[in-house]
C-alpha positions in Angstrom: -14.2 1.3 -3.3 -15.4 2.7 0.2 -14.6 0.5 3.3 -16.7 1.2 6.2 -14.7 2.0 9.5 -15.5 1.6 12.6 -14.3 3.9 15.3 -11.6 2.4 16.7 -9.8 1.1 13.5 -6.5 2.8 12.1 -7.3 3.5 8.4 -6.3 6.7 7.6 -3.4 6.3 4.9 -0.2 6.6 6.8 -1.2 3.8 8.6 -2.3 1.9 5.6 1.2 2.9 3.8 3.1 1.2 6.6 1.4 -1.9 7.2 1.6 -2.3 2.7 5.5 -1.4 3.6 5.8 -3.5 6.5 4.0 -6.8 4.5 6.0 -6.2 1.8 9.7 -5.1 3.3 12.1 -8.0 3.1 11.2 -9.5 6.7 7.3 -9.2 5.7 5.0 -9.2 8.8 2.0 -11.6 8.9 -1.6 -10.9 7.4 -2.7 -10.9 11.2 -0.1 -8.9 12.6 -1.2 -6.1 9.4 -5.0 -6.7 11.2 -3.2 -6.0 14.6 -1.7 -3.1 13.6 -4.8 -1.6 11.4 -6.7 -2.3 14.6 -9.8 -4.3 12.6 -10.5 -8.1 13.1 -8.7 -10.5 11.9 -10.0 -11.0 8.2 -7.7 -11.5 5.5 -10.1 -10.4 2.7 -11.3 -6.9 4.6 -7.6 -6.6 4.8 -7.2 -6.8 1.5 -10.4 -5.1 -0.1 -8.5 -1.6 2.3 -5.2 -2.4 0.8 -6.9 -2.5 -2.6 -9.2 0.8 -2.0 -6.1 2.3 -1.0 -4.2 1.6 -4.1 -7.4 2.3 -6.0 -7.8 5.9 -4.5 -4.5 6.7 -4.5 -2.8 5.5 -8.0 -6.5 5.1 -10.2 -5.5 6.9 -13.7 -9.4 8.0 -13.3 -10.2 8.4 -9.8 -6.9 8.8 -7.9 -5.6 11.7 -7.0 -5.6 13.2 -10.6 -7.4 16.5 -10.5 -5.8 20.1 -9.8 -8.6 22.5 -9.8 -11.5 20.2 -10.5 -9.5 19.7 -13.9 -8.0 16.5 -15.0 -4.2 16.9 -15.1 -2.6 14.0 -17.7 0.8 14.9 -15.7 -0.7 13.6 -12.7 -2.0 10.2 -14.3 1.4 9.8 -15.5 2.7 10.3 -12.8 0.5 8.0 -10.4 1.4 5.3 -13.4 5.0 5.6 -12.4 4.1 6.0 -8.7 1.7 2.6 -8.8 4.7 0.5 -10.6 7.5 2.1 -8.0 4.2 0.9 -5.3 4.0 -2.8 -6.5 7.8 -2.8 -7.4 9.1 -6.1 -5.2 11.7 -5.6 -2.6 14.6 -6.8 -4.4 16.4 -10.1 -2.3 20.0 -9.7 -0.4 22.2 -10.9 -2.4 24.2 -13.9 0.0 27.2 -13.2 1.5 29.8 -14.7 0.3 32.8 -15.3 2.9 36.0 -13.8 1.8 38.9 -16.0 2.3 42.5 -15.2 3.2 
């Protein structure tokens, strides 16, 4: 899925990794901060459709980043499997903290 870019908007994939991390870590930002710091409009479905390309070029069993040589490597689209379920893997909650007593 190819998202358009404009010049002045932050999409290469580092960028796109932290906002993901930063909307997912356990204090998650806001959709419009994530616009903020991509640098597009605020849009929640744009936003979405480059967090979905992303995940799409990236982790696709077919399309991602599979080939070694021009060749199709089955050890890469295991290992993008893995790499998409440790992707979408949820933060795992604190657990509360309990007071000790004396």
């Amino acid at each position: 899925m190819a998202i358009k870019k404009k010049a002045h908007e932050k999409l290469d994939d580092t960028n796109i990794k932290r906002v993901i991390a930063a909307l997912t870590n356990e204090n998650p930002i806001t959709k419009k901060e994530a616009c903020e710091m991509l640098n597009i409009s605020y849009n929640t479905t744009r936003l979405s459709k480059i967090i979905e390309g992303f995940k799409e070029e990236a982790f696709d069993p077919q399309e991602g980043f599979v080939y070694s040589g021009g060749k199709l490597m089955r050890g890469l689209q295991n290992r993008r499997g893995k790499d998409l379920a440790m992707f979408n893997k949820a933060v795992p909650e604190k657990a509360p903290e309990v007071p000790l007593s004396s």
